[in-house]
KOLBAMI-585239 format. One record per residue (C-alpha): residue number from 1; residue in three letters; chain; x, y, z. Coordinates in Angstrom, 3 decimals. Example, Ala and Ser with C-alpha at 12.3 -4.5 7.8 and 13.67 -1.06 7.14 Angstrom:
% KOLBAMI-585239
   seq   type   mol         px         py         pz
     1    ALA     A     12.300     -4.500      7.800
     2    SER     A     13.670     -1.060      7.140
***
This chain:
% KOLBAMI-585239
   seq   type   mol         px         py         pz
     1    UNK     A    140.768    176.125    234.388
     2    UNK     A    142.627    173.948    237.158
     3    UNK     A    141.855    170.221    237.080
     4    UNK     A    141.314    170.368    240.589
     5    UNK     A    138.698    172.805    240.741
     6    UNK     A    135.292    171.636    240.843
     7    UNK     A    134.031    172.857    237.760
     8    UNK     A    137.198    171.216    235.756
     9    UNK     A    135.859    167.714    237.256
    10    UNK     A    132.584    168.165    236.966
    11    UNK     A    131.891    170.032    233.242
    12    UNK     A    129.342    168.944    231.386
    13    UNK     A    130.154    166.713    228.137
    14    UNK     A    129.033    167.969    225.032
    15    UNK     A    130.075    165.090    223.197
    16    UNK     A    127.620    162.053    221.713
    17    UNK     A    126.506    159.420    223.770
    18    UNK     A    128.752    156.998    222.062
    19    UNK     A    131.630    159.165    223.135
    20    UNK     A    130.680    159.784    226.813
    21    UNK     A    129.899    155.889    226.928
    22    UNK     A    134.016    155.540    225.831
    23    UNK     A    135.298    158.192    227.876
    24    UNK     A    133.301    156.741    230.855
    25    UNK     A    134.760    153.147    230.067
    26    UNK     A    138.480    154.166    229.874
    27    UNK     A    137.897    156.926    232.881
    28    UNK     A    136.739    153.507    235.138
    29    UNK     A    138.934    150.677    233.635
    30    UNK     A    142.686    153.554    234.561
    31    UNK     A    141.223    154.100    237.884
    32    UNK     A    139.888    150.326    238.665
    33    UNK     A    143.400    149.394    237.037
    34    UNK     A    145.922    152.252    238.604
    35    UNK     A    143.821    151.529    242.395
    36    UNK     A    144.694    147.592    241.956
    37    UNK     A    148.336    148.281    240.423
    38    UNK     A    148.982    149.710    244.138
    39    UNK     A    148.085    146.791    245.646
    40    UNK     A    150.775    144.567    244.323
    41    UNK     A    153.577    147.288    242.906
    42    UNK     A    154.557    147.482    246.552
    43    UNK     A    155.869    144.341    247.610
    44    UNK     A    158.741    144.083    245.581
    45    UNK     A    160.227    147.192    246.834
    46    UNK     A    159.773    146.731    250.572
    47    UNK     A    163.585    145.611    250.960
    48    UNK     A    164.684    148.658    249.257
    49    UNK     A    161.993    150.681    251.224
    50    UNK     A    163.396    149.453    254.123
    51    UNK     A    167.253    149.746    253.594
    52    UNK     A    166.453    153.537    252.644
    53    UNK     A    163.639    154.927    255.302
    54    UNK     A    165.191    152.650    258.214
    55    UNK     A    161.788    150.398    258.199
    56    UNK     A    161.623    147.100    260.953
    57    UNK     A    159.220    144.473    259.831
    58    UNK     A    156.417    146.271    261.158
    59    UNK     A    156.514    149.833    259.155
    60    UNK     A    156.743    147.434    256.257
    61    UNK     A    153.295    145.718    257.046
    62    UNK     A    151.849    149.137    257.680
    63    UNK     A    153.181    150.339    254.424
    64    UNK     A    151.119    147.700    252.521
    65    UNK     A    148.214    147.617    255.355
    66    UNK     A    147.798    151.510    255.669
    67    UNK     A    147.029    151.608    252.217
    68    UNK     A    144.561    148.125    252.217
    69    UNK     A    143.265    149.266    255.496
    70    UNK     A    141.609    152.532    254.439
    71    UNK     A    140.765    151.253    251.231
    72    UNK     A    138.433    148.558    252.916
    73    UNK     A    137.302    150.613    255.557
    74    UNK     A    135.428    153.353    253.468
    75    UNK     A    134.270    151.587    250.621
    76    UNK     A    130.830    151.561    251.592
    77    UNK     A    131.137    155.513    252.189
    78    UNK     A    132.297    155.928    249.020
    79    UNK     A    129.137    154.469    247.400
    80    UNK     A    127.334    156.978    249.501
    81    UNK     A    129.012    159.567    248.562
    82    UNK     A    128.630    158.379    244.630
    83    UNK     A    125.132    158.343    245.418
    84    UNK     A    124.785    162.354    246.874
    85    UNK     A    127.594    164.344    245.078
    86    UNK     A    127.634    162.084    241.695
    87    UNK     A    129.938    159.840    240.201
    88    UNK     A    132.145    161.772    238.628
    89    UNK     A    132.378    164.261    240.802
    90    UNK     A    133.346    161.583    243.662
    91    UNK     A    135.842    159.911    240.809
    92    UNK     A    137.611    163.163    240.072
    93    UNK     A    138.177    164.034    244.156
    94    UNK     A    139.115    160.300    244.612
    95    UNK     A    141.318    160.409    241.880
    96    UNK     A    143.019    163.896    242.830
    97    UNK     A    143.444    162.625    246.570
    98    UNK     A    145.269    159.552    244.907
    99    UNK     A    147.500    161.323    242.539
   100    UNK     A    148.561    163.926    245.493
   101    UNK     A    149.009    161.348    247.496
   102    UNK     A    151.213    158.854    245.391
   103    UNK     A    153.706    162.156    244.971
   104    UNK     A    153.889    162.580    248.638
   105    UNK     A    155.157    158.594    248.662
   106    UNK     A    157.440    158.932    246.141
   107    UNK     A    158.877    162.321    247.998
   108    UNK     A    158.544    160.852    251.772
   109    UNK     A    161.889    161.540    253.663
   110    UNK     A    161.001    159.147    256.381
   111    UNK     A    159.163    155.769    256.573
   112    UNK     A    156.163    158.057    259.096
   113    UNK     A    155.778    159.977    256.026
   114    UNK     A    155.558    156.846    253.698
   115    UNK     A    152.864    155.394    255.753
   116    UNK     A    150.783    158.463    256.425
   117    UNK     A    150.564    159.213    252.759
   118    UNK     A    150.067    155.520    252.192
   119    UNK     A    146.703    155.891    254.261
   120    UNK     A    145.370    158.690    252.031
   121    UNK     A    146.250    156.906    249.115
   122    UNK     A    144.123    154.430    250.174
   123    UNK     A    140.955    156.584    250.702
   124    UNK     A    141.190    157.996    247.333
   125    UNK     A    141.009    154.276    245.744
   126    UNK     A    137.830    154.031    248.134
   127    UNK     A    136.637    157.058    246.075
   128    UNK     A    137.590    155.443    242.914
   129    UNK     A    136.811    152.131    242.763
   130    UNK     A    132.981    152.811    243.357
   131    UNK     A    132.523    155.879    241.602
   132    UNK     A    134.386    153.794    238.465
   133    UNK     A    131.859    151.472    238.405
   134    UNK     A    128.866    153.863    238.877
   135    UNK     A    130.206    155.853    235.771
   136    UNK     A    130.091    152.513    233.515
   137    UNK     A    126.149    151.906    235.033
   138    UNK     A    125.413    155.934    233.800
   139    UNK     A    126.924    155.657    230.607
   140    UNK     A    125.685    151.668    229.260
   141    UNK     A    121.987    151.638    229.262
   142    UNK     A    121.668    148.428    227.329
   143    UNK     A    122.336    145.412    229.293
   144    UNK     A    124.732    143.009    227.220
   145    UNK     A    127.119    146.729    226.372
   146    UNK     A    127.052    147.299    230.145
   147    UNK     A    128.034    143.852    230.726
   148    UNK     A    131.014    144.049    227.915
   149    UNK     A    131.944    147.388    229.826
   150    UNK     A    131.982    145.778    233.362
   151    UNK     A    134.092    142.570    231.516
   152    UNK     A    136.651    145.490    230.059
   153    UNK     A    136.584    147.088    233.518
   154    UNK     A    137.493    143.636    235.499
   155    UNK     A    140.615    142.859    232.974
   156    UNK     A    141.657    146.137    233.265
   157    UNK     A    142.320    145.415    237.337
   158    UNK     A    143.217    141.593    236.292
   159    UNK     A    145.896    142.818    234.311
   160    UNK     A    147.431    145.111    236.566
   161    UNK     A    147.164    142.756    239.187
   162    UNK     A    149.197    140.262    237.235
   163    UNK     A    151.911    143.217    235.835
   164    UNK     A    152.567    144.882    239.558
   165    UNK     A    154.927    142.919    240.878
   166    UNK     A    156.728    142.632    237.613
   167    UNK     A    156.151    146.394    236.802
   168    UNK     A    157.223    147.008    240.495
   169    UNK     A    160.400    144.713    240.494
   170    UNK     A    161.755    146.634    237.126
   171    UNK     A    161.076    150.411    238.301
   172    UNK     A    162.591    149.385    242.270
   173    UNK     A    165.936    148.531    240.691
   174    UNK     A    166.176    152.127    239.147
   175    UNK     A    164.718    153.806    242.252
   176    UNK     A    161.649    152.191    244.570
   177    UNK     A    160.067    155.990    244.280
   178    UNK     A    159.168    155.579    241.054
   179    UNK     A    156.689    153.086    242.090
   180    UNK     A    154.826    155.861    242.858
   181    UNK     A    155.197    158.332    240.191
   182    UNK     A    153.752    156.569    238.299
   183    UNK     A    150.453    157.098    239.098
   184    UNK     A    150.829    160.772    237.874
   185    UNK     A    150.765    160.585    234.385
   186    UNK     A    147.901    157.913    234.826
   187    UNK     A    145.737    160.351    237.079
   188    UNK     A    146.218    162.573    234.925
   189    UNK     A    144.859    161.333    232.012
   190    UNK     A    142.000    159.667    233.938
   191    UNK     A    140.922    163.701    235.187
   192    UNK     A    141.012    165.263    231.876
   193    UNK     A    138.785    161.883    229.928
   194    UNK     A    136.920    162.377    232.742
   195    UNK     A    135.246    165.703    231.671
   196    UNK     A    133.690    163.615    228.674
   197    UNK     A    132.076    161.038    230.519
   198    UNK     A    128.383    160.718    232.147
   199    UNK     A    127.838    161.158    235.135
   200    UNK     A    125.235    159.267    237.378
   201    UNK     A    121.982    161.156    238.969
   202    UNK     A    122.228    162.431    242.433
   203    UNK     A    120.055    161.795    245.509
   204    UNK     A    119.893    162.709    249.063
   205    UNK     A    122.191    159.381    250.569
   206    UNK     A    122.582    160.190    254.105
   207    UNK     A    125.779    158.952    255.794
   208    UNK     A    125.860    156.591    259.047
   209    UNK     A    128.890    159.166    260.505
   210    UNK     A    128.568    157.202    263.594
   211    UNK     A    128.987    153.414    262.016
   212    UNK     A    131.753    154.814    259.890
   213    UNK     A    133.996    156.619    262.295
   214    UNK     A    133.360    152.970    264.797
   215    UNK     A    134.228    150.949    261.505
   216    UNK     A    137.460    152.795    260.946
   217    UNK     A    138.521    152.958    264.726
   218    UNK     A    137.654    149.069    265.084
   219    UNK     A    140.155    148.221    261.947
   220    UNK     A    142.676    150.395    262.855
   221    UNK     A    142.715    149.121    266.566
   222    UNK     A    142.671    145.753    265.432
   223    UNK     A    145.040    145.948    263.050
   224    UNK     A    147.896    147.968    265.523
   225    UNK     A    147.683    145.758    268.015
   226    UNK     A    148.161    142.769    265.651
   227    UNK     A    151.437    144.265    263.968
   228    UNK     A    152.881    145.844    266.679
   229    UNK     A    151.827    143.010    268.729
   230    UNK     A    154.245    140.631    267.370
   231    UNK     A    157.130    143.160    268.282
   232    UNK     A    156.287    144.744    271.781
   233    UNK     A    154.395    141.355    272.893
   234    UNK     A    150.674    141.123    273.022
   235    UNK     A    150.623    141.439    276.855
   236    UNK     A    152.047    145.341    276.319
   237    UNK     A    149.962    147.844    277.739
   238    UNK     A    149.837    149.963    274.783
   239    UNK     A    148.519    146.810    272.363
   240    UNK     A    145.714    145.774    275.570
   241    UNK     A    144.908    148.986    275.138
   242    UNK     A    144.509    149.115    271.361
   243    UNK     A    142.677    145.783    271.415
   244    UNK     A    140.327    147.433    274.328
   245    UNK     A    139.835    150.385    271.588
   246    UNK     A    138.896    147.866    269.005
   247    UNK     A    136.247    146.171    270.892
   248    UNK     A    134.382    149.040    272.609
   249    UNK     A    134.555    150.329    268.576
   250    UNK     A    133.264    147.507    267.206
   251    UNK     A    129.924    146.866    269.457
   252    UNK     A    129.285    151.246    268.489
   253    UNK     A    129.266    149.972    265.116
   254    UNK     A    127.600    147.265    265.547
   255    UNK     A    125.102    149.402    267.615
   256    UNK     A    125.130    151.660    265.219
   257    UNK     A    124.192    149.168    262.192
   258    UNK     A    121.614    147.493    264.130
   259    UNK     A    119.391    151.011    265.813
   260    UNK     A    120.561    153.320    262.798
   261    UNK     A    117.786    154.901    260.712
   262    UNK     A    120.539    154.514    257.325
   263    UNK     A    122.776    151.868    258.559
   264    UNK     A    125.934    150.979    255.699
   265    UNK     A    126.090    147.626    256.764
   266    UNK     A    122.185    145.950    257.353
   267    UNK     A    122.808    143.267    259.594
   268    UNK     A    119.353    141.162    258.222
   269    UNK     A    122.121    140.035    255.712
   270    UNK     A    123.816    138.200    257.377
   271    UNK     A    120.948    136.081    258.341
   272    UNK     A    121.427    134.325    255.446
   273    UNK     A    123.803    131.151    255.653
   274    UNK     A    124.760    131.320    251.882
   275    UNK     A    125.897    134.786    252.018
   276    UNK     A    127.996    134.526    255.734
   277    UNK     A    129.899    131.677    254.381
   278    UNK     A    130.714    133.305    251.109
   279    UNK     A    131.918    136.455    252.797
   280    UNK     A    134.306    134.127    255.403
   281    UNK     A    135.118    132.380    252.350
   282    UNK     A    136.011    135.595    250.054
   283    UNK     A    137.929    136.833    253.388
   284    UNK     A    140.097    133.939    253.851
   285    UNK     A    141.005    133.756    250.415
   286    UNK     A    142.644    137.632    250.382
   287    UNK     A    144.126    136.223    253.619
   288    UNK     A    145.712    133.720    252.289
   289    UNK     A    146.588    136.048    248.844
   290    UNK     A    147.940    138.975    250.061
   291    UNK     A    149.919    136.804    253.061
   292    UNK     A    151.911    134.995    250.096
   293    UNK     A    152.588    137.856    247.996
   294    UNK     A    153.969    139.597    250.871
   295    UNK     A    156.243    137.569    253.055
   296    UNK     A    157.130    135.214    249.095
   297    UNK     A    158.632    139.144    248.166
   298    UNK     A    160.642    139.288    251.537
   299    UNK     A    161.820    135.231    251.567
   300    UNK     A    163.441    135.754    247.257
   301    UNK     A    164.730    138.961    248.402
   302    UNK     A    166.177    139.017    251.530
   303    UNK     A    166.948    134.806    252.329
   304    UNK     A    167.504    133.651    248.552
   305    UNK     A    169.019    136.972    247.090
   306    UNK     A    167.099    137.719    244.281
   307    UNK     A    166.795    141.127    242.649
   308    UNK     A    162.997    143.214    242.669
   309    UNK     A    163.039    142.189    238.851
   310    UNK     A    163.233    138.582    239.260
   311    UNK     A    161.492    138.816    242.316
   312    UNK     A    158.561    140.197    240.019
   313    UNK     A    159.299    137.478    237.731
   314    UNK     A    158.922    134.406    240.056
   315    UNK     A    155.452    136.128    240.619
   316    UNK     A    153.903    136.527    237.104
   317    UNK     A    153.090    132.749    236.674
   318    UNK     A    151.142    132.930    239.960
   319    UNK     A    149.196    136.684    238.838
   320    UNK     A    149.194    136.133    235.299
   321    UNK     A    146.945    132.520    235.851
   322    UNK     A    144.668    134.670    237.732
   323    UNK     A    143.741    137.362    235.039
   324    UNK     A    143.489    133.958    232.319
   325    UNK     A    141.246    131.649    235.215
   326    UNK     A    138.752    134.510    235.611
   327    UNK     A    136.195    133.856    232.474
   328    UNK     A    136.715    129.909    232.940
   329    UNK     A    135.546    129.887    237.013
   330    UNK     A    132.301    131.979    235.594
   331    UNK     A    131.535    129.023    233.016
   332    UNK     A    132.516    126.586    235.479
   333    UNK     A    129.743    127.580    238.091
   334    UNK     A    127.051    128.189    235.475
   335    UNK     A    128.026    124.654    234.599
   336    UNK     A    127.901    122.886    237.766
   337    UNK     A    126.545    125.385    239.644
   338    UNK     A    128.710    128.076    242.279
   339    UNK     A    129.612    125.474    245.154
   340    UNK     A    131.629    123.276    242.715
   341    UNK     A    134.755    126.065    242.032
   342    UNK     A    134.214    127.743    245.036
   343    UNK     A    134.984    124.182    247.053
   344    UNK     A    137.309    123.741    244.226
   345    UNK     A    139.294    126.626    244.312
   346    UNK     A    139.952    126.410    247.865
   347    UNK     A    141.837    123.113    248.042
   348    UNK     A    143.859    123.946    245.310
   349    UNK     A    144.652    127.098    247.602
   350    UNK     A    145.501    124.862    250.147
   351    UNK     A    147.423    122.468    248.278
   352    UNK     A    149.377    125.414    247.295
   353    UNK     A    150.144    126.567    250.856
   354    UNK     A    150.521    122.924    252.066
   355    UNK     A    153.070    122.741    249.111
   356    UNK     A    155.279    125.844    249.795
   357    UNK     A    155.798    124.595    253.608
   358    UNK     A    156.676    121.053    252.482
   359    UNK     A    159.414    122.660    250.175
   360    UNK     A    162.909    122.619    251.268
   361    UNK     A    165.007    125.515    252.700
   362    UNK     A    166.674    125.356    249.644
   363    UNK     A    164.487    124.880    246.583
   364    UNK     A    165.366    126.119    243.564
   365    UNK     A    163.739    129.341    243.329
   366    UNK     A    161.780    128.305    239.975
   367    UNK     A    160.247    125.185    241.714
   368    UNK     A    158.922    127.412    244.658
   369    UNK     A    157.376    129.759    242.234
   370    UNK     A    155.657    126.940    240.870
   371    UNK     A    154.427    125.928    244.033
   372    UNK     A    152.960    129.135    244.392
   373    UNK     A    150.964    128.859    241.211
   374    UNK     A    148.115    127.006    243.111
   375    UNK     A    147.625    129.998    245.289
   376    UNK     A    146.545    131.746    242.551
   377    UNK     A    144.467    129.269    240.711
   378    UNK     A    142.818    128.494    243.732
   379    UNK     A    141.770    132.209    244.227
   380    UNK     A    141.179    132.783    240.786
   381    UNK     A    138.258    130.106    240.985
   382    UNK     A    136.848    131.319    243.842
   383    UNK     A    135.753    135.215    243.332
   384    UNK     A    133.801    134.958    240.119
   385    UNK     A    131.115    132.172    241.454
   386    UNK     A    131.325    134.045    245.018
   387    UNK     A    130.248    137.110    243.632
   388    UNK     A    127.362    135.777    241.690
   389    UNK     A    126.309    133.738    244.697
   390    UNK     A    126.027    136.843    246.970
   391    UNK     A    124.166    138.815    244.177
   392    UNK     A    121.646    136.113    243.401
   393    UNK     A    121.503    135.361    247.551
   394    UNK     A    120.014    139.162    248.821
   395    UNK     A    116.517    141.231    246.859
   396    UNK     A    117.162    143.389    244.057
   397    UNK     A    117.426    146.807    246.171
   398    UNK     A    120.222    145.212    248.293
   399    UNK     A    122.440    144.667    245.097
   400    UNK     A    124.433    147.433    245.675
   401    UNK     A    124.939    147.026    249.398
   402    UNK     A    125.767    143.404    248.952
   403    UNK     A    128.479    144.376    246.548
   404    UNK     A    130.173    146.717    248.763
   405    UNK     A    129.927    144.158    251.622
   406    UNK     A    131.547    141.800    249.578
   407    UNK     A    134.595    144.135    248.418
   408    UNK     A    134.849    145.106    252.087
   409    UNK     A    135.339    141.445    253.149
   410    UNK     A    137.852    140.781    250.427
   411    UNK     A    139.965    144.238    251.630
   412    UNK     A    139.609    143.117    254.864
   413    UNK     A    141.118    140.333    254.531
   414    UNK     A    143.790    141.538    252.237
   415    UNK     A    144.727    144.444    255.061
   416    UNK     A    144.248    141.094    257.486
   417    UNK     A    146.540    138.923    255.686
   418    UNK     A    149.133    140.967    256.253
   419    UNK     A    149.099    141.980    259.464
   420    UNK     A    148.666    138.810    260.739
   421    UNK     A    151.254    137.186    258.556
   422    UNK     A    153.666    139.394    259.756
   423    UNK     A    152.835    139.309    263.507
   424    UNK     A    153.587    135.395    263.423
   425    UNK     A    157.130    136.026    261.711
   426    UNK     A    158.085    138.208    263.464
   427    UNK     A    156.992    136.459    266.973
   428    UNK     A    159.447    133.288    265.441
   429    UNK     A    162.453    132.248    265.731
   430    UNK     A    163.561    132.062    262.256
   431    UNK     A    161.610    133.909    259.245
   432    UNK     A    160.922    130.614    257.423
   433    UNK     A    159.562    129.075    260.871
   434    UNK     A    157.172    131.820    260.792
   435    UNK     A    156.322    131.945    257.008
   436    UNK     A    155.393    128.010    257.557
   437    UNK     A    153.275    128.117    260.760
   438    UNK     A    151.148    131.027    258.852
   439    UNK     A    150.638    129.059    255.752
   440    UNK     A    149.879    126.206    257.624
   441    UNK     A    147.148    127.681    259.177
   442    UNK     A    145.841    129.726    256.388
   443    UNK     A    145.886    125.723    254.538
   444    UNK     A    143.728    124.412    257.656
   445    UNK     A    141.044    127.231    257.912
   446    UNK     A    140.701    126.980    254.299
   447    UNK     A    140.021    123.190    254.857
   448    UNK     A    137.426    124.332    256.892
   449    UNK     A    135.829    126.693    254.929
   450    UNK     A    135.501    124.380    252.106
   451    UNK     A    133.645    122.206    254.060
   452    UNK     A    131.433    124.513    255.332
   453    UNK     A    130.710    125.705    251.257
   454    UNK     A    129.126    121.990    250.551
   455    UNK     A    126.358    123.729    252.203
   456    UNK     A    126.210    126.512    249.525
   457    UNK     A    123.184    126.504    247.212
   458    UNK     A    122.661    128.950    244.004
   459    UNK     A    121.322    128.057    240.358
   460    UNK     A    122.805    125.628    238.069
   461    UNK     A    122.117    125.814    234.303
***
């Protein structure tokens, strides 16, 4: 039987329930863990990358953004389509579409070809990460085992987080394709446990077709005209033009969300002050995150010299602290209650930014990796409390959709980040004059934000 026939992803387990609650664990925590690996394994090799395939500035933000864009962008379709066709059903095509699509990057002859597959990649980790959790809710019954699974499942991603750049730094000085490979052997092994794990009941979810197809043309729009923006100038016809796209886009969706009998995105949410300010503050964050990691890969590299290993290196302190800081932000806010880390966490981030622009040209580059270690602790005390806040902030039956608003946001900004991060360097002068103004304002909105979350309420034990 091929794995990717239907029946191969979708045969019933014969196997105890203790078995199919394992298999469903380690099926989620390789997919939550291989999707978030690709997130971080990239940036290390984007030198290389673009030495080989020819790539300017800009096919190097699409290579990270292609992937982050789509990933975002149908998210909340990819709960739907848990909900209709079953988890592991939706798992196993996400997971296939991945794979195949990870090959195609490691075999692209041309930077077009890197990108292109890039975007597929990312709409199989919108089929995963979903579907991965869904699996872990079918198979844990009890709630203190489903919250041990969902633990398991979040260090699984924390970890890979932390070992990308590393893991990504080592395989880049062999070849940067293997970056990609190896996702096979992972996929693989994710497919074939998957035939042993539960799967979730199905109902009749219809899709908004007409909010998705506006949500994906708005981001993309957006998200051209930003990067190529900073190279043709934003007064170009062709970037008026994609900002025009964007807009027109964005009020369909909008339309869409507001007059649509099954709308993704309910827009009664954000009615609530607690839950817009947590979402700007979740989306700042991965602006600020995924901004660093990218243009800190391209500064060691290509101004101080260093190799993708020890470029992977100087980023472990700043990925690692943010796997450890997880558990301790959760006891912090059920301490003092969710506006105390969030505020927290967000002027360490901006101490951290403020820090890497006061830094000298030439810093050693241990001190600026230290520097960068607030970055991460910042973040790292934000998400947990966040999370719980928008959870305990919407009823019951909007769990689910407040979840996949919230992982949106974060994407979004991540895809964000990057784009605009790049747009400002490459509008500069000099590379460091544009990897200062960014963090500078990153450090400012931030400011901001933080002010704005002394308004934040939630429950404080």
């Amino acid at each position: 039987m091929s794995l990717s026939s239907p029946a191969a992803l979708t045969a019933p387990a014969a196997a105890s329930p203790a078995v199919r609650s394992r298999a469903s664990l380690v099926v989620a925590m390789l997919g939550f863990a291989v999707v978030t690996l690709d997130t971080q394994v990239v940036n290390v090799a984007l030198p290389d990358i673009s030495r080989d395939l020819a790539g300017s500035l800009a096919g190097l933000q699409w290579v990270v953004t292609g992937y982050t864009l789509m990933f975002s962008a149908l998210l909340l379709f990819a709960g739907t389509c848990s909900d209709r066709i079953g988890a592991r059903r939706a798992y196993g095509v996400g997971m296939l579409v991945f794979v195949t699509a990870s090959v195609v990057c490691g075999l692209a002859p041309s930077l077009g070809w890197l990108i292109a597959a890039r975007v597929v990649q990312g709409v199989g980790a919108a089929l995963v990460t979903p579907t991965s959790l869904a699996l872990i809710r079918a198979a844990y019954h009890d709630s203190a085992a489903r919250a041990r699974a969902i633990a398991y499942w979040a260090m699984g991603g924390s970890i890979a987080a932390a070992a990308g750049p590393v893991l990504g730094g080592a395989l880049t000085q062999l070849d940067w394709r293997l970056i990609f490979f190896l996702n096979l052997p992972v996929g693989v092994v994710a497919v074939l446990v998957l035939r042993g794990a539960a799967d979730s009941p199905r109902h009749d979810a219809p899709f908004d077709w007409t909010g998705q197809v506006a949500a994906v043309v708005a981001l993309a729009g957006l998200t051209y005209a930003v990067i190529e923006g900073g190279n043709l100038g934003y007064g170009n016809r062709r970037i008026l033009a994609a900002f025009a796209v964007a807009v027109v886009a964005a009020v369909v969706f909008l339309a869409a969300q507001a007059r649509g009998r099954h709308p993704m995105v309910p827009l009664d949410l954000f009615r609530s002050r607690t839950v817009s300010v947590a979402l700007i503050v979740s989306f700042l964050g991965m602006v600020g995150f995924y901004g660093v990691v990218f243009l800190q890969s391209l500064y060691f590299q290509q101004l101080r010299g260093a190799s993708p290993f020890v470029t992977g290196l100087l980023f472990l302190p700043m990925t690692a602290l943010v796997a450890i800081l997880n558990p301790l932000a959760a006891r912090t806010a059920v301490r003092l209650g969710p506006a105390a880390p969030i505020i927290g966490g967000q002027l360490v981030m901006a101490a951290g930014l403020a820090g890497l622009v006061l830094l000298p040209a030439d810093a050693p580059v241990l001190l600026v990796a230290a520097a960068m270690v607030p970055v991460g602790v910042g973040g790292s005390f934000t998400v947990p409390p966040i999370t719980a806040l928008i959870l305990d902030s919407v009823p019951h039956h909007r769990a689910g959709t407040a979840s996949g608003v919230f992982n949106t946001f974060r994407q979004l900004g991540g895809s964000f980040g990057v784009a605009v991060y790049g747009a400002v360097v490459a509008s500069q002068a000099t590379f460091l004059h544009g990897l200062h103004l960014s963090l500078t304002a990153t450090a400012v909105l931030l400011l901001l934000t933080a002010t704005a979350s002394l308004a934040l309420r939630g429950p404080r034990h």
